[in-house]
ZALOLO-576496 format. One line per 10 residues: number of its first residue (from 1); for each residue x, y, z of N, C-alpha, C, O, CB. Coordinates in nm, 3 decimals. Glycine has a CB too. Layout:
# ZALOLO-576496
NUM	X/Y/Z/X/Y/Z/X/Y/Z/X/Y/Z/X/Y/Z; ...
This chain:
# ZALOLO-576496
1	-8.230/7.572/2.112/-8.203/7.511/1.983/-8.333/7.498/1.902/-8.419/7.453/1.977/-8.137/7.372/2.001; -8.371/7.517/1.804/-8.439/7.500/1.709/-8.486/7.348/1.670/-8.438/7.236/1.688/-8.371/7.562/1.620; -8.591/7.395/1.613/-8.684/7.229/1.661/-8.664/7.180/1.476/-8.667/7.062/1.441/-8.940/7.256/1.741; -8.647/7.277/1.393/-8.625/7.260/1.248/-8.475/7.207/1.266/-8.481/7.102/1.202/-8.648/7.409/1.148; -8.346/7.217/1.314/-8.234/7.197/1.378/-8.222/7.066/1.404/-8.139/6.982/1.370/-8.224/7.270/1.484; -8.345/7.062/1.489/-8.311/6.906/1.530/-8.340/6.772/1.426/-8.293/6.659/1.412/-8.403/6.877/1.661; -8.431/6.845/1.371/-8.502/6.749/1.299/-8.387/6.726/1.189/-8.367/6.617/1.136/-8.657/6.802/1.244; -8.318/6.836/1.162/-8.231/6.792/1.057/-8.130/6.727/1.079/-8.097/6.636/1.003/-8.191/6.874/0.993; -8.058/6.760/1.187/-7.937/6.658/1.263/-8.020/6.512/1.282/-7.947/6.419/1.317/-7.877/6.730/1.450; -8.093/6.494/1.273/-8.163/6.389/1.307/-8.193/6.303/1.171/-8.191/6.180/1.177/-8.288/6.439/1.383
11	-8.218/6.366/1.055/-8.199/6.333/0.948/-8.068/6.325/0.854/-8.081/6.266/0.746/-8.273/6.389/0.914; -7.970/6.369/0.881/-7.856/6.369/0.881/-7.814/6.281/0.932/-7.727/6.232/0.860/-7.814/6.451/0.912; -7.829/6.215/1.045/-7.752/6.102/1.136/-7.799/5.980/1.057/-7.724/5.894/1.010/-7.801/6.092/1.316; -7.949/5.986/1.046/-8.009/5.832/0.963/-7.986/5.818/0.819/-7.964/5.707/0.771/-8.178/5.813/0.968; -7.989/5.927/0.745/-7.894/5.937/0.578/-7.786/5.867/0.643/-7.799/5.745/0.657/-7.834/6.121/0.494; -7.686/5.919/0.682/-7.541/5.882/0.681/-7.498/5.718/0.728/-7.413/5.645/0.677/-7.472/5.990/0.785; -7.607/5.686/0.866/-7.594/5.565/0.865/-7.618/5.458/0.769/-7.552/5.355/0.754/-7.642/5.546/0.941; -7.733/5.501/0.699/-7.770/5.418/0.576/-7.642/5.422/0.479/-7.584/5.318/0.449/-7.911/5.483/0.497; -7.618/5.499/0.451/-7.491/5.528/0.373/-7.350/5.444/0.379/-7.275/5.390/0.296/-7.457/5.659/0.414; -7.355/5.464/0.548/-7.247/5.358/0.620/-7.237/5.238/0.586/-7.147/5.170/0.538/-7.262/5.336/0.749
21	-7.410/5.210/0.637/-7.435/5.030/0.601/-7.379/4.998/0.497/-7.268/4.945/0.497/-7.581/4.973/0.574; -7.472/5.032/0.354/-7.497/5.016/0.259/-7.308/5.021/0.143/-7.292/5.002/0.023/-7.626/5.124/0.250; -7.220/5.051/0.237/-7.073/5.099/0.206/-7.056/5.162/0.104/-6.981/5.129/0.012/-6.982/5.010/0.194; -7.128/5.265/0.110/-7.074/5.414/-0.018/-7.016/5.471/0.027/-7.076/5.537/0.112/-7.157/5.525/-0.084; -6.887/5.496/0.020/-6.778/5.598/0.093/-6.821/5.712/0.012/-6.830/5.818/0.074/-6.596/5.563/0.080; -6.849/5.714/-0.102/-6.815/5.854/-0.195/-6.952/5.963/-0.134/-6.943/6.056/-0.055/-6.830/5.813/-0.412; -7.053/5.918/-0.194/-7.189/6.012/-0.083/-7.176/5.953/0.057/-7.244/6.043/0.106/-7.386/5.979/-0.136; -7.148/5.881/0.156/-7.097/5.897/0.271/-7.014/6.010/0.308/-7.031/6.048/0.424/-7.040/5.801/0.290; -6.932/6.071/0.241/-6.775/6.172/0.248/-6.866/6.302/0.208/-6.844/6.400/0.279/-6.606/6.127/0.101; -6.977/6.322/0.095/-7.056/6.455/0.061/-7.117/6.441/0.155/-7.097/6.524/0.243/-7.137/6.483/-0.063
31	-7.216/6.336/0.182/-7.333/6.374/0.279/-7.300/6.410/0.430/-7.362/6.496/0.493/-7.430/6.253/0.285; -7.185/6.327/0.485/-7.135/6.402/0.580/-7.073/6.487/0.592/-7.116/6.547/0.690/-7.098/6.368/0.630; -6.994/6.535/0.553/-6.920/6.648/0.513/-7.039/6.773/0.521/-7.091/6.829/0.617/-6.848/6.621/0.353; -7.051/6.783/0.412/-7.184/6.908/0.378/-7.266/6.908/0.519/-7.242/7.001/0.595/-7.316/6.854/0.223; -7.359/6.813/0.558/-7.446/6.823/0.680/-7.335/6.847/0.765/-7.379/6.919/0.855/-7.543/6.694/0.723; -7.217/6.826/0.784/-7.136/6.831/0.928/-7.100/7.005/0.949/-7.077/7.055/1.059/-6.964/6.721/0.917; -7.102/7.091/0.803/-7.085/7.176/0.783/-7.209/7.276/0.814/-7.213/7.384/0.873/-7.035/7.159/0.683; -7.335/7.178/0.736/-7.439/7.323/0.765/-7.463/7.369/0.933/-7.482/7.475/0.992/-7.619/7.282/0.700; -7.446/7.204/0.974/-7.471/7.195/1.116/-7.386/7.325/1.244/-7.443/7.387/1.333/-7.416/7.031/1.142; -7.232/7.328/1.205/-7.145/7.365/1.233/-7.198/7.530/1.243/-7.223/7.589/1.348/-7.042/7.310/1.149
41	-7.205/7.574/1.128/-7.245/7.660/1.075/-7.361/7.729/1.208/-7.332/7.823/1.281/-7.293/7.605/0.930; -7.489/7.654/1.212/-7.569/7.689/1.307/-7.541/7.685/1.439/-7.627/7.730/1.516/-7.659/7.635/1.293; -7.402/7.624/1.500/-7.397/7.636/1.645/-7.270/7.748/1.639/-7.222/7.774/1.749/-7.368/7.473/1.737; -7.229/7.795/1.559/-7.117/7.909/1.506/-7.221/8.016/1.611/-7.302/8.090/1.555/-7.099/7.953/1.280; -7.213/8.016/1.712/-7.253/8.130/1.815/-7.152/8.261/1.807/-7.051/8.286/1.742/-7.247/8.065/1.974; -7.225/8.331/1.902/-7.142/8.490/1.895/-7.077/8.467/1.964/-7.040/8.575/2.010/-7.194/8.629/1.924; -7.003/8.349/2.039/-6.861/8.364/2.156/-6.807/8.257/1.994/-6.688/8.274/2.019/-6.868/8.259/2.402; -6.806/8.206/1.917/-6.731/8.166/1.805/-6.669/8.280/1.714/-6.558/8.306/1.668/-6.817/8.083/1.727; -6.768/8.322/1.710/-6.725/8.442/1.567/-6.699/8.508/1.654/-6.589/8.458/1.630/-6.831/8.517/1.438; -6.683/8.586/1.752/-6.599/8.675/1.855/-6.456/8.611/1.876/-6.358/8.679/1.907/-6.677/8.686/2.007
51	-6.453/8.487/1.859/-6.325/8.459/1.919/-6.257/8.431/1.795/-6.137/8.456/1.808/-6.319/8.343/2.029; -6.285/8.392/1.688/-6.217/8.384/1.548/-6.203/8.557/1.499/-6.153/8.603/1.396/-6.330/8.280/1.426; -6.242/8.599/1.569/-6.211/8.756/1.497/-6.147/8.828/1.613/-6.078/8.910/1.552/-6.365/8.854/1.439; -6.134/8.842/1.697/-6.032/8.895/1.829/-5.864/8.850/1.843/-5.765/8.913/1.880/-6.104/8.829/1.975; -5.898/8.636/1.771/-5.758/8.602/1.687/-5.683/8.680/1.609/-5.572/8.731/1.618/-5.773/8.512/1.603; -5.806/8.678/1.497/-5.724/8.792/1.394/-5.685/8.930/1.388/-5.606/8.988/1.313/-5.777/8.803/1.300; -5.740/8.962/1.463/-5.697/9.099/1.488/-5.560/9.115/1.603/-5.474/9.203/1.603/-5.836/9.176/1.545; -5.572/9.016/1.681/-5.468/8.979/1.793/-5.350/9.009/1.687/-5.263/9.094/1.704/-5.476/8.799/1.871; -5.365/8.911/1.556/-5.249/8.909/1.477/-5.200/9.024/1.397/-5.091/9.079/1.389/-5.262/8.815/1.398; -5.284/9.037/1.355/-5.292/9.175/1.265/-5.260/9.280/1.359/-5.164/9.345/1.318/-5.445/9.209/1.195
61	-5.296/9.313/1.449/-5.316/9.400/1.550/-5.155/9.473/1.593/-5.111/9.587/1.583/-5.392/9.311/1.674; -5.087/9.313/1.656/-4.918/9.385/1.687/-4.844/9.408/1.566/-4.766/9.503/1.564/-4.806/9.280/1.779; -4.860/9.316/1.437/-4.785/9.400/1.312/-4.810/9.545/1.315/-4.741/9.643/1.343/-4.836/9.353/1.164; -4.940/9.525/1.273/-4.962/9.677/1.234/-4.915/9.789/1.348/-4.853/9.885/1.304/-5.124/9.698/1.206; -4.939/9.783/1.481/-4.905/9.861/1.584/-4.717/9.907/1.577/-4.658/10.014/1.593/-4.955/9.766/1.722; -4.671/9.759/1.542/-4.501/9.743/1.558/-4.450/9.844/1.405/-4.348/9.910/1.389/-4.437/9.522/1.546; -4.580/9.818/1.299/-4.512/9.940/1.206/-4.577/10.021/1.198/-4.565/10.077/1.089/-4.478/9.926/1.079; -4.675/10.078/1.285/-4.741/10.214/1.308/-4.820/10.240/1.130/-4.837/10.345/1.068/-4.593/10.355/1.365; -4.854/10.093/1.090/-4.936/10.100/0.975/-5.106/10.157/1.043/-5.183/10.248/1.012/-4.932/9.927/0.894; -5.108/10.066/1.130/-5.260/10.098/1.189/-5.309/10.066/1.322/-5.206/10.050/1.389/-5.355/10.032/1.113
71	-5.404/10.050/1.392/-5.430/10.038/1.520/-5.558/9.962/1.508/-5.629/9.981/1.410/-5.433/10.170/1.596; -5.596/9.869/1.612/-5.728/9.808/1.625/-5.827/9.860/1.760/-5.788/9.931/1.852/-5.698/9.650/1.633; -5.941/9.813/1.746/-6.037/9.892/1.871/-6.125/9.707/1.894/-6.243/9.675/1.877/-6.190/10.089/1.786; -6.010/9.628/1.935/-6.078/9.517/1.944/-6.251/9.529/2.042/-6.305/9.421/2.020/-5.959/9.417/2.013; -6.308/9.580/2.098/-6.403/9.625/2.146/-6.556/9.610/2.049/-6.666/9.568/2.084/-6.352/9.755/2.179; -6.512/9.660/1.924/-6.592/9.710/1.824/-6.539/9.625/1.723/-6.596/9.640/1.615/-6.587/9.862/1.797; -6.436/9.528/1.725/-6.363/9.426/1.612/-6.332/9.550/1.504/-6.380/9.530/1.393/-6.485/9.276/1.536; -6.257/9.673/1.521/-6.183/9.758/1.332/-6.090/9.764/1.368/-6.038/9.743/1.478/-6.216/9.922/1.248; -6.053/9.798/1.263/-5.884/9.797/1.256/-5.879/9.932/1.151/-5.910/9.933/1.032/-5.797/9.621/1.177; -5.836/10.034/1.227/-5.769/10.165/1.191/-5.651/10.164/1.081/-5.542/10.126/1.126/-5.710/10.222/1.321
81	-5.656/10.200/0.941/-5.550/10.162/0.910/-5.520/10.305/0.888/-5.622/10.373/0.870/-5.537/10.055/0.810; -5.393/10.378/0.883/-5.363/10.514/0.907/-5.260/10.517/0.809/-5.158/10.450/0.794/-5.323/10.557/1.053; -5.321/10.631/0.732/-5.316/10.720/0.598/-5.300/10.866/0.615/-5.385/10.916/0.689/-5.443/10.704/0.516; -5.237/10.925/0.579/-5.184/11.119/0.588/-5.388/11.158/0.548/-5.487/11.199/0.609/-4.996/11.207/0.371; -5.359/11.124/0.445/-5.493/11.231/0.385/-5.605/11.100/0.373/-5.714/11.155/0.357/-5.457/11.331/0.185; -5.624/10.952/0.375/-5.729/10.935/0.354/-5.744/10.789/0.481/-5.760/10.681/0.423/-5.750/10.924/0.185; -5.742/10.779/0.617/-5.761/10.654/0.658/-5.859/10.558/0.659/-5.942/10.620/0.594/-5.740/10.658/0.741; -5.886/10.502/0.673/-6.013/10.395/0.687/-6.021/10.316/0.780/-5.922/10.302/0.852/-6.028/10.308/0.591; -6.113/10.259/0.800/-6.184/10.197/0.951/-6.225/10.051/0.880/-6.315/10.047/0.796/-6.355/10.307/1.030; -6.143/9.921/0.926/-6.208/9.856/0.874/-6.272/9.731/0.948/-6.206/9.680/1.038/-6.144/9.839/0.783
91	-6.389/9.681/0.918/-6.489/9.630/1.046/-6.441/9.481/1.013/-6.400/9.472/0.897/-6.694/9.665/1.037; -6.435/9.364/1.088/-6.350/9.247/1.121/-6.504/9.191/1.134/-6.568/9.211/1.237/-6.221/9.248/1.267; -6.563/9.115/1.017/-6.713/9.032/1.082/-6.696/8.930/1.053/-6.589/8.875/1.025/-6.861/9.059/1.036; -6.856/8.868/1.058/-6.820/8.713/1.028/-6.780/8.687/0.929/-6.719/8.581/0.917/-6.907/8.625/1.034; -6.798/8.773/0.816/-6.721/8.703/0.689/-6.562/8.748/0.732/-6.482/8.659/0.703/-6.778/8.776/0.508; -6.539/8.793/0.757/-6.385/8.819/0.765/-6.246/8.774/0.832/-6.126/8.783/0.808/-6.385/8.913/0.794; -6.383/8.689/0.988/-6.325/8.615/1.068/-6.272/8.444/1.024/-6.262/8.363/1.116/-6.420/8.625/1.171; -6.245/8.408/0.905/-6.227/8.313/0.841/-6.334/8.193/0.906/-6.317/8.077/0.867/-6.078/8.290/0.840; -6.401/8.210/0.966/-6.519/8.082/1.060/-6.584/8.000/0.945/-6.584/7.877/0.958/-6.682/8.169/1.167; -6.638/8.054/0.837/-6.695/7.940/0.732/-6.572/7.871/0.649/-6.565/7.748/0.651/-6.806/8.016/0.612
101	-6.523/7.910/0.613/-6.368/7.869/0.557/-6.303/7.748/0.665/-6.272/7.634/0.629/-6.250/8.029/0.562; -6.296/7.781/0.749/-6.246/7.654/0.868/-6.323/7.583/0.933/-6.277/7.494/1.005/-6.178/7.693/0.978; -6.476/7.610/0.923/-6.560/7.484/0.959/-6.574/7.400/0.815/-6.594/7.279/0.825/-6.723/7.531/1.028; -6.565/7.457/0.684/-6.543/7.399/0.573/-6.491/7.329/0.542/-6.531/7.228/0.483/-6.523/7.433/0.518; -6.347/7.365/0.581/-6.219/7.231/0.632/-6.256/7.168/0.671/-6.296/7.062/0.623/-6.113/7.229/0.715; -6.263/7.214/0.806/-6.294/7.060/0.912/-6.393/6.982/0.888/-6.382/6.860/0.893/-6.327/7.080/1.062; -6.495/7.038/0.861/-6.613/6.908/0.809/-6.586/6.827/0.709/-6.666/6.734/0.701/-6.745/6.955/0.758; -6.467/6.830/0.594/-6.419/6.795/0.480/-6.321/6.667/0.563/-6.357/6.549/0.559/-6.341/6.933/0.387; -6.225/6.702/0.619/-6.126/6.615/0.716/-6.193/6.559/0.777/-6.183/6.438/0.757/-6.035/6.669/0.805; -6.291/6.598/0.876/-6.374/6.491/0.958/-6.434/6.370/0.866/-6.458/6.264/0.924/-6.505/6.569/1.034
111	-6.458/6.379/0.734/-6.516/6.233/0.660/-6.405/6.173/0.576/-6.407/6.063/0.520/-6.655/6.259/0.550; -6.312/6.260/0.575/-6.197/6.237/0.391/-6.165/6.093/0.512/-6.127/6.094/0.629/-5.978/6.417/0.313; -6.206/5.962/0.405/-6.195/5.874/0.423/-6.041/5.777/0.418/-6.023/5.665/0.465/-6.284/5.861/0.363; -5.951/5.860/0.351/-5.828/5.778/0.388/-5.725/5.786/0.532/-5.645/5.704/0.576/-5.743/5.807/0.274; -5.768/5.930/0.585/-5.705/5.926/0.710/-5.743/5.883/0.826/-5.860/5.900/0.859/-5.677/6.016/0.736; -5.644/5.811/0.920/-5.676/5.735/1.054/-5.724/5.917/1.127/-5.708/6.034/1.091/-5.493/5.618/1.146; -5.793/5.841/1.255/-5.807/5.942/1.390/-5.700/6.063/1.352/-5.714/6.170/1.292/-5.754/5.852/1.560; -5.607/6.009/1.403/-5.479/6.061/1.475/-5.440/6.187/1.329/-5.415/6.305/1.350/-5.331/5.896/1.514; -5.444/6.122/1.187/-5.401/6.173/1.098/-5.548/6.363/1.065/-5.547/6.480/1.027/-5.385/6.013/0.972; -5.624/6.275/1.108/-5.763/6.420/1.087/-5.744/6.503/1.153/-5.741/6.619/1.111/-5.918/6.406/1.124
121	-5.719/6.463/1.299/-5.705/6.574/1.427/-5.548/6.639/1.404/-5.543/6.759/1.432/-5.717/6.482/1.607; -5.419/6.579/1.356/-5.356/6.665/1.300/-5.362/6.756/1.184/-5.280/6.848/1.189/-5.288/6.619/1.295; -5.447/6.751/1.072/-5.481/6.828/0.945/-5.576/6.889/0.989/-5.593/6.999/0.937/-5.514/6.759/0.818; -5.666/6.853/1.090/-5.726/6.958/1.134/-5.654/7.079/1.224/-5.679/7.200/1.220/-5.824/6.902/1.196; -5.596/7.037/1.272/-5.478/7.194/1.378/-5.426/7.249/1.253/-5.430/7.370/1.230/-5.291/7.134/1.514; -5.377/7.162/1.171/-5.289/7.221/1.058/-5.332/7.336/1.008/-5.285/7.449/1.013/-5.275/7.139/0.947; -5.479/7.267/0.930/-5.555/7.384/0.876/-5.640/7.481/0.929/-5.698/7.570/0.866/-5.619/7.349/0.802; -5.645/7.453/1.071/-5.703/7.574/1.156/-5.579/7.668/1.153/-5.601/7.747/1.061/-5.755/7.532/1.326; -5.482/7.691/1.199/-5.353/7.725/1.183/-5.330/7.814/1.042/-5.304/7.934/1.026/-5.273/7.592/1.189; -5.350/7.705/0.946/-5.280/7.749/0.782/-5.419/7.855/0.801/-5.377/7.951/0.865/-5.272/7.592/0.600
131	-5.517/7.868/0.781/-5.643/7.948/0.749/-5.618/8.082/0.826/-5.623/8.195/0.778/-5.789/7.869/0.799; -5.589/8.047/0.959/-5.572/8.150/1.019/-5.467/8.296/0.948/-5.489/8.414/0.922/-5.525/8.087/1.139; -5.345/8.195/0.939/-5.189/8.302/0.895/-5.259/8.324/0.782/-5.253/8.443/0.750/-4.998/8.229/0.867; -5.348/8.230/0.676/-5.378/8.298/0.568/-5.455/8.435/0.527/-5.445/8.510/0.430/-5.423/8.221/0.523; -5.562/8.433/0.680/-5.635/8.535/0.678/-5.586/8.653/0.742/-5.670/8.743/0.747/-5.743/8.502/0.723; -5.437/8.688/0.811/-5.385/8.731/0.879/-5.312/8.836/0.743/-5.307/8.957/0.717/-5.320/8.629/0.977; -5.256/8.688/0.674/-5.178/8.762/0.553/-5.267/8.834/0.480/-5.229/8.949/0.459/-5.106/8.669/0.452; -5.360/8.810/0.439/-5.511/8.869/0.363/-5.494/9.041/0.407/-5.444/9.124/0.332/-5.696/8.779/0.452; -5.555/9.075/0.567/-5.584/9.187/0.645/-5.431/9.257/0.627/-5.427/9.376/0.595/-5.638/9.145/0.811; -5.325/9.194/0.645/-5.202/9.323/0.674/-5.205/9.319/0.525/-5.218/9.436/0.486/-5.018/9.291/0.770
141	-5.199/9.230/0.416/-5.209/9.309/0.265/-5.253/9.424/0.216/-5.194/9.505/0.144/-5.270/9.255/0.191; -5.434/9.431/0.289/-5.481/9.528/0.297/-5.437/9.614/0.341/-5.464/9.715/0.276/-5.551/9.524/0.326; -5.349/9.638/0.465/-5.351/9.789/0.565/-5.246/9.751/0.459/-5.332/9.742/0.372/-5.337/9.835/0.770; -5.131/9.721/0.393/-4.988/9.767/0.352/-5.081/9.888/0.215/-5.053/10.008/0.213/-4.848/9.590/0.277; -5.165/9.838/0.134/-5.208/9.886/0.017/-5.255/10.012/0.072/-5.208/10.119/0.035/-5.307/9.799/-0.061; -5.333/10.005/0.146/-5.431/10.105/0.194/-5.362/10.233/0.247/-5.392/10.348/0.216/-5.518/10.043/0.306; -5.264/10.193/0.334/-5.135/10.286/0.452/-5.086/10.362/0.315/-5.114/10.482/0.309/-4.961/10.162/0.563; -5.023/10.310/0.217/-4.935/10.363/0.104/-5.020/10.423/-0.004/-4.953/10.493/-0.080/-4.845/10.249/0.040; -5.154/10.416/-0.035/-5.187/10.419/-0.178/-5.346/10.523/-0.110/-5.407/10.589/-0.194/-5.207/10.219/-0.279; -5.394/10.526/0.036/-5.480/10.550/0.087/-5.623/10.516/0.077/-5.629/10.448/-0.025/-5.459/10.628/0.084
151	-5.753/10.526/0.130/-5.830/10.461/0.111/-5.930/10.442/-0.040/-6.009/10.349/-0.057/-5.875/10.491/0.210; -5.903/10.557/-0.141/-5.992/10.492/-0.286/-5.865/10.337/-0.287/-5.842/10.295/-0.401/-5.981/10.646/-0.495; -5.820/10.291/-0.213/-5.747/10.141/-0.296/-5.819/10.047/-0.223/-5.830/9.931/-0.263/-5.557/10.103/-0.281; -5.882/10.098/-0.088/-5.943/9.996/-0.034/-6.007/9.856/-0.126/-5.960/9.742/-0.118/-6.040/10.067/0.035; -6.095/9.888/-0.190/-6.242/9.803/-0.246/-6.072/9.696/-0.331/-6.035/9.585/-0.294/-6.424/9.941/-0.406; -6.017/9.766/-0.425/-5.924/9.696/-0.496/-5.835/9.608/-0.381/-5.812/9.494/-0.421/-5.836/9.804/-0.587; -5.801/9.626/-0.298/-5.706/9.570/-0.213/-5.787/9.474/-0.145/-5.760/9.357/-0.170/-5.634/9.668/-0.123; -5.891/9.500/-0.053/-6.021/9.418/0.016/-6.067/9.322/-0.049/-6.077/9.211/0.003/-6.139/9.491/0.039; -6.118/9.352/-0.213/-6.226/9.259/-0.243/-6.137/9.177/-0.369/-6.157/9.056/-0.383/-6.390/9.346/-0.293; -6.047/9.240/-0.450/-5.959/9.191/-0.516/-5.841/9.082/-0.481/-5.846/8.959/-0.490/-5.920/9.283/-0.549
161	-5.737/9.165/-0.441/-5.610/9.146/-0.394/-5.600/9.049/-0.304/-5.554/8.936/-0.313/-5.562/9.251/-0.344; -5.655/9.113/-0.209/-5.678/9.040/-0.068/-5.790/8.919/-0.083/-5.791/8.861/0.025/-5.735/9.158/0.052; -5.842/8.886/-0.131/-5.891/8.747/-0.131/-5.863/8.660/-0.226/-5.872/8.537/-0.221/-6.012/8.741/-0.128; -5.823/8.735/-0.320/-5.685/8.652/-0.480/-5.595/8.570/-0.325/-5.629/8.457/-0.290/-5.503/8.857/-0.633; -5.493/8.643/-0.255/-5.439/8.567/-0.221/-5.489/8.479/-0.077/-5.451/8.363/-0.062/-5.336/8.626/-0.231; -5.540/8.519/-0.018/-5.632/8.451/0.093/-5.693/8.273/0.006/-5.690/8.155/0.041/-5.801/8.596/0.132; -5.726/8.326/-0.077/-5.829/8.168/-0.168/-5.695/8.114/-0.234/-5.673/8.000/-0.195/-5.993/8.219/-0.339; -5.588/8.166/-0.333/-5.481/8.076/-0.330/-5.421/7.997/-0.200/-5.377/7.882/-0.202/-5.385/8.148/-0.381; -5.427/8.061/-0.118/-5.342/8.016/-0.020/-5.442/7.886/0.043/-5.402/7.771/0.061/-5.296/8.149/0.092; -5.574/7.933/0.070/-5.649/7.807/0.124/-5.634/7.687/0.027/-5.607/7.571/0.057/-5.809/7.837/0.145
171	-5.661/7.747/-0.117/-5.635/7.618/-0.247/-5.528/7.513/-0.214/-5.523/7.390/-0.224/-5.574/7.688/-0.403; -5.426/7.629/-0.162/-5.297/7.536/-0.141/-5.312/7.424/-0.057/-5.296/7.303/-0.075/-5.184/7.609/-0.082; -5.346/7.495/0.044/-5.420/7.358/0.154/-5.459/7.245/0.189/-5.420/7.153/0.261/-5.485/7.352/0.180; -5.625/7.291/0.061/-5.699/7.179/0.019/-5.605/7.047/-0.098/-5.621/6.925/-0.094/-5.835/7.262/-0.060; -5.526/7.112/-0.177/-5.458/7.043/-0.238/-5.343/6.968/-0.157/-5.272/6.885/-0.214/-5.421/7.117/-0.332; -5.334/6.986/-0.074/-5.220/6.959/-0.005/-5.256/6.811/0.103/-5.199/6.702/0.107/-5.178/7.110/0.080; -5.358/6.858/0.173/-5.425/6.756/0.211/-5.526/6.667/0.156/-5.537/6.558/0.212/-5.460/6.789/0.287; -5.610/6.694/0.048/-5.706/6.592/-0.009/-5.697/6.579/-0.159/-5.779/6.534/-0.240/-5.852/6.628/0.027; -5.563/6.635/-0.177/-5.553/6.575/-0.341/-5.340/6.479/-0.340/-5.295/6.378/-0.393/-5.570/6.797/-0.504; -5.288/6.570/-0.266/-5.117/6.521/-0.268/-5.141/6.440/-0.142/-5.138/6.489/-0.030/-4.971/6.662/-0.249
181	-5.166/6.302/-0.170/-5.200/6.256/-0.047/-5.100/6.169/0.019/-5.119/6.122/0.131/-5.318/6.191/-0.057; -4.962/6.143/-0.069/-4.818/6.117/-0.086/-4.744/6.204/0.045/-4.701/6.182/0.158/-4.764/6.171/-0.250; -4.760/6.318/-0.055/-4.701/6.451/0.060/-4.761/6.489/0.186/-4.696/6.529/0.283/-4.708/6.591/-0.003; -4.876/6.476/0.185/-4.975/6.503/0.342/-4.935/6.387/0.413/-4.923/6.399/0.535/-5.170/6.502/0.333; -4.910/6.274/0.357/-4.843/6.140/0.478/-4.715/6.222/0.519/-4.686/6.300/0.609/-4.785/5.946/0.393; -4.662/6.174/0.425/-4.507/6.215/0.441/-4.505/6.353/0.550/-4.407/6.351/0.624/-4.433/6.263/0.269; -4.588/6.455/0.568/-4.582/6.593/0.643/-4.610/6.544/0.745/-4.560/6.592/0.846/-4.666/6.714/0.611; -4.699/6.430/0.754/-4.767/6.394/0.869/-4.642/6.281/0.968/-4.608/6.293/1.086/-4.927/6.311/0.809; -4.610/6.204/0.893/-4.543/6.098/0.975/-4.380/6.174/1.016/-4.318/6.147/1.118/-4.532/5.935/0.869; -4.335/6.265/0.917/-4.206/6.367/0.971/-4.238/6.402/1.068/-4.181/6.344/1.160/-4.162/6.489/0.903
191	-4.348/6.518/1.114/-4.402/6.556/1.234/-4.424/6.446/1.351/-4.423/6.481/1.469/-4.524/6.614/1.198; -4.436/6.362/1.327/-4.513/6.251/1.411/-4.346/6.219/1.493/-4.312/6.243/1.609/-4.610/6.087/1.291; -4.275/6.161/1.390/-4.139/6.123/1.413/-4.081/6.244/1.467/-3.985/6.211/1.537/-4.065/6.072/1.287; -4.093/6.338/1.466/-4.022/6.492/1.586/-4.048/6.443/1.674/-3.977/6.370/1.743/-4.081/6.660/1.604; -4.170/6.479/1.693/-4.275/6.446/1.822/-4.211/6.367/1.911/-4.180/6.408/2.023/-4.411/6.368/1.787; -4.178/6.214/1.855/-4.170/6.109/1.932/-4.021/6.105/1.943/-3.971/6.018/2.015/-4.240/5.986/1.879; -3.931/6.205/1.867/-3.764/6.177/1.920/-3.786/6.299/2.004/-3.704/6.296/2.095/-3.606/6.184/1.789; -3.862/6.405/2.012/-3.830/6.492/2.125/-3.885/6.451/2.264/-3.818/6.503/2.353/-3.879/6.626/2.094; -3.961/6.392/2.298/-4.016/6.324/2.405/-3.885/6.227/2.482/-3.842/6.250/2.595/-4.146/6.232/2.342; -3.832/6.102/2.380/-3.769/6.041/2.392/-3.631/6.120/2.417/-3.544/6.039/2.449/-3.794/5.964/2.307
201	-3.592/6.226/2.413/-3.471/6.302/2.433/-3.519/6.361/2.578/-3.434/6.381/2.665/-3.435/6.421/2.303; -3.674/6.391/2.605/-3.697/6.468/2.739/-3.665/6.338/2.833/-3.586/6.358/2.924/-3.870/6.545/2.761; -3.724/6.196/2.818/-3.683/6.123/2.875/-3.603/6.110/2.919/-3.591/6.132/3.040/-3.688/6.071/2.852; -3.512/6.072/2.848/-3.339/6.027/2.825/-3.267/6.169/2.962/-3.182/6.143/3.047/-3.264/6.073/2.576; -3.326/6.290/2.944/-3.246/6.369/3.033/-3.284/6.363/3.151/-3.204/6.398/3.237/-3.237/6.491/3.004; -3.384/6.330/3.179/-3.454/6.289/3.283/-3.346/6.219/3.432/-3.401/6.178/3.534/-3.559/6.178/3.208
């Protein structure tokens, strides 16, 4: 670990406590948040971003195989998308593996100050989850454009298309949990209430 690393987690911990004391929720919620993020960010090792991108391709991987749009070489993280006259090879990295996008979240949920424990660690699965299908939907957008229209659509489909709807869809998210905060209870305590009548039904048969 890095000795510049430490020093900053270390400065990070004594900001925030001061912050605590002193009861500023509002720079309490940036300052942790942001530091919880850069931090995140630096222990984002190569068994992280390997495993956020072996996900996605996991996903991407049997669509595309089940409609013989394309094939992956999880080995090398591409994904083959297959075209008559023009295919393309496309490489799955850290930007692609959604990893800054979902430590982004989570460092955001870990401080958003109106939810209990119980309520973070569920919006956090949520939005590990939602980010994921979002980035899933992102990649097969691409191979659908790419398979049909061949690779000059790539750059338009990749850098356009495909992140138009990838960033709506996260928007949705963020709005969903830290602005409709009505509806994020309400999602939350429905779920909660499954939970606890399906248990109570495993009981009962017991």
């Amino acid at each position: 670990m890095s000795v510049y690393l430490i020093i900053g987690i270390v400065i990070w911990i004594y900001v925030l406590s001061l912050l605590k004391r002193t009861q500023l929720a509002a720079f309490s919620f940036i300052w942790g948040s942001v530091g919880l993020f850069f931090i995140l960010i630096a222990f984002s090792n190569r068994y992280w971003i390997w495993f956020f991108t072996q996900a996605v391709m996991k996903g991407v991987g049997w669509i595309g195989n089940l409609t013989q749009m394309s094939s992956t070489l999880p080995k090398y993280s591409i994904i083959s998308i297959i075209n008559a006259n023009s295919p393309v090879n496309m490489v799955i990295d850290y930007e692609c593996s959604g990893v800054i996008e979902t430590l982004a979240f989570l460092s955001l949920v870990f401080f958003f100050p109106i939810y209990s424990r119980y309520e973070k660690l569920f919006f956090s699965l949520l939005g590990v989850f939602w980010i994921y299908l979002a980035n899933v939907i992102r990649l097969l957008l691409i191979i659908i454009i790419v398979h049909f229209n061949g690779g000059q659509s790539f750059f338009i489909a990749h850098s356009l298309i495909g992140r138009f709807v990838f960033y709506v869809l996260v928007i949705a998210l963020y709005y969903l949990v830290f602005t409709s905060s009505q509806l994020s209870h309400n999602i939350y305590y429905t779920c909660k209430n499954w939970v606890h009548h399906l248990i109570r039904k495993r009981r009962m048969s017991k």
